[in-house]
MINU-424943 format. One record per residue: residue in three letters; chain; residue number from 1; x, y, z of N, C-alpha, C in turn. Coordinates in Angstrom, 2 decimals. Example, Ala and Ser with C-alpha at 12.3 -4.5 7.8 and 13.67 -1.06 7.14 Angstrom:
BEGIN
    aa   ch     i        nu        nv        nw       cau       cav       caw        cu        cv        cw
   ALA    A     1     13.19     -5.69      7.80     12.30     -4.50      7.80     13.20     -3.30      7.80
   SER    A     2     12.85     -2.25      7.08     13.67     -1.06      7.14     12.90      0.03      7.87
END
This chain:
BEGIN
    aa   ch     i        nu        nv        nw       cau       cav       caw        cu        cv        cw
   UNK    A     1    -32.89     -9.41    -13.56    -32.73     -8.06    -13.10    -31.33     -7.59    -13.49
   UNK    A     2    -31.29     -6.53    -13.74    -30.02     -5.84    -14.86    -29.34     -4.63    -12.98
   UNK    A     3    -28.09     -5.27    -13.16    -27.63     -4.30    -11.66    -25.96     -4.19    -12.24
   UNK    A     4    -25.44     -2.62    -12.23    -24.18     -2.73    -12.31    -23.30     -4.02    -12.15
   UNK    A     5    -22.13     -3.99    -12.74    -20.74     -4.71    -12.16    -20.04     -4.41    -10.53
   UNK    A     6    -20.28     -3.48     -9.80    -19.60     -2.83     -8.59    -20.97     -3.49     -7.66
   UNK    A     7    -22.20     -3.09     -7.95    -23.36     -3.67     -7.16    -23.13     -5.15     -7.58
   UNK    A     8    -22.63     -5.92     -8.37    -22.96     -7.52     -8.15    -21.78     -7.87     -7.51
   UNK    A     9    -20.77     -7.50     -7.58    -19.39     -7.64     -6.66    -19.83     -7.50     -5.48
   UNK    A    10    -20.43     -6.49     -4.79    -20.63     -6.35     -3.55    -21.80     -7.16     -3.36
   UNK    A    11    -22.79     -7.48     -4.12    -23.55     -8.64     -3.34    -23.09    -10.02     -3.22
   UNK    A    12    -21.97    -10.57     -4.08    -21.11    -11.45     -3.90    -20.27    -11.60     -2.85
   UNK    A    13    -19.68    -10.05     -2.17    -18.90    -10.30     -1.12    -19.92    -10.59      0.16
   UNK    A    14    -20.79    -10.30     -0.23    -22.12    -10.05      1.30    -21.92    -11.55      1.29
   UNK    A    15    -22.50    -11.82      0.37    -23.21    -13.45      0.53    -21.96    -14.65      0.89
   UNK    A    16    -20.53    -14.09     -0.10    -19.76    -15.08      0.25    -20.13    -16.10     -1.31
   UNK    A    17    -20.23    -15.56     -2.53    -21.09    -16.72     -3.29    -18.87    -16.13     -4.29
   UNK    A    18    -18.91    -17.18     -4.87    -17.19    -16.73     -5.30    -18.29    -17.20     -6.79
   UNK    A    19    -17.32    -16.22     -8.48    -17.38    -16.68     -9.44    -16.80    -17.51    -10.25
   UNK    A    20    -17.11    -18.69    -10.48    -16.37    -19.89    -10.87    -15.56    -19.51    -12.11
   UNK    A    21    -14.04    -19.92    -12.16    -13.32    -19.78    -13.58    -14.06    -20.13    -14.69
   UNK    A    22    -14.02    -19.31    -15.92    -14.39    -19.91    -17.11    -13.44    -21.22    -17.22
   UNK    A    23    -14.21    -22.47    -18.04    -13.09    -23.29    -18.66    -12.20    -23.35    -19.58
   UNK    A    24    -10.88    -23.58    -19.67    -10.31    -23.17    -21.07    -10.82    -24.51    -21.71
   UNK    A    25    -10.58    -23.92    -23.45    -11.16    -24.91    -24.47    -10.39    -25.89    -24.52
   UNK    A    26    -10.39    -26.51    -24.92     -9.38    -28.27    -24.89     -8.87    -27.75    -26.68
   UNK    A    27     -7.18    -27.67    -26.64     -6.61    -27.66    -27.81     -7.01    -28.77    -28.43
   UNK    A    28     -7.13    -28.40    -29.56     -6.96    -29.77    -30.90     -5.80    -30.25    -31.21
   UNK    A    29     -5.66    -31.44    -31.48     -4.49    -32.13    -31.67     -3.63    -31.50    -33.17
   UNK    A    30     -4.45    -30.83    -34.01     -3.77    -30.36    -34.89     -3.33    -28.70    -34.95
   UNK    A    31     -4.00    -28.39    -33.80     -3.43    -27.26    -33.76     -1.89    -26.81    -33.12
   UNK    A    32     -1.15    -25.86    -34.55      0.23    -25.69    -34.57      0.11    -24.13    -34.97
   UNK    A    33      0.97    -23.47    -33.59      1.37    -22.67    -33.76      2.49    -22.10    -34.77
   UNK    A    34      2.45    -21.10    -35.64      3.52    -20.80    -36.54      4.06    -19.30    -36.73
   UNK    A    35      5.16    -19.10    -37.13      5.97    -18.00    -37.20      5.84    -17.49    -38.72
   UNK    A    36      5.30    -16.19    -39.16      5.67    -15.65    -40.70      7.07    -14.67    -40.85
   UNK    A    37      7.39    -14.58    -39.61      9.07    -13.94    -39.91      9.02    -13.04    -40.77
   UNK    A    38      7.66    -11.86    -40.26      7.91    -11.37    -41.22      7.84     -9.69    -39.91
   UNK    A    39      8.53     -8.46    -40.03      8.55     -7.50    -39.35      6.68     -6.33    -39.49
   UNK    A    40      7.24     -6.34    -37.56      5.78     -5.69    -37.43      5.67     -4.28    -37.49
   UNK    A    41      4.14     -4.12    -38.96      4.03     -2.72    -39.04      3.82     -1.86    -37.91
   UNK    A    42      4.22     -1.00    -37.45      3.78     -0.19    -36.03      3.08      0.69    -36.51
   UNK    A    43      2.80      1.42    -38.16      2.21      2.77    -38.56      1.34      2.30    -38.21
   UNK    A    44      0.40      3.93    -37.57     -1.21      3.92    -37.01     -1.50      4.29    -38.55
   UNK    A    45     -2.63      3.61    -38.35     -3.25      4.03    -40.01     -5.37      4.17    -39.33
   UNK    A    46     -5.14      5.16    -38.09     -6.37      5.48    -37.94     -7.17      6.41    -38.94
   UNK    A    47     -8.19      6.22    -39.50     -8.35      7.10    -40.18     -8.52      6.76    -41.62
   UNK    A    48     -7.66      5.99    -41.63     -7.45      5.81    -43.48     -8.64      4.66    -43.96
   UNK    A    49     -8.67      4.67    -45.16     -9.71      3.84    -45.71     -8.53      2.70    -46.23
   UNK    A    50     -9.53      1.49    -46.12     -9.18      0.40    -46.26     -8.77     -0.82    -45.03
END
């Protein structure tokens, strides 16, 4: 059965039922964060092709 987000909240508070955290993913051992040092474009380019 398909019921708003505001109606399943409130049948959650009725009942007392709480929504369990998602789990975070387990990093990989090779994963490395890195820096390109390089400066961030701020132009909006809404609109444009490409």
């Amino acid at each position: 059965m398909w019921v708003s987000a505001d109606d399943r909240a409130l049948w959650q508070e009725l009942i007392g039922e709480k929504t369990p955290l998602p789990m975070a993913p387990a990093e990989d051992e090779d994963d490395v964060i890195t820096f390109a040092e390089q400066e961030i474009d701020r132009t909006c380019r809404a609109g444009e092709e490409g």
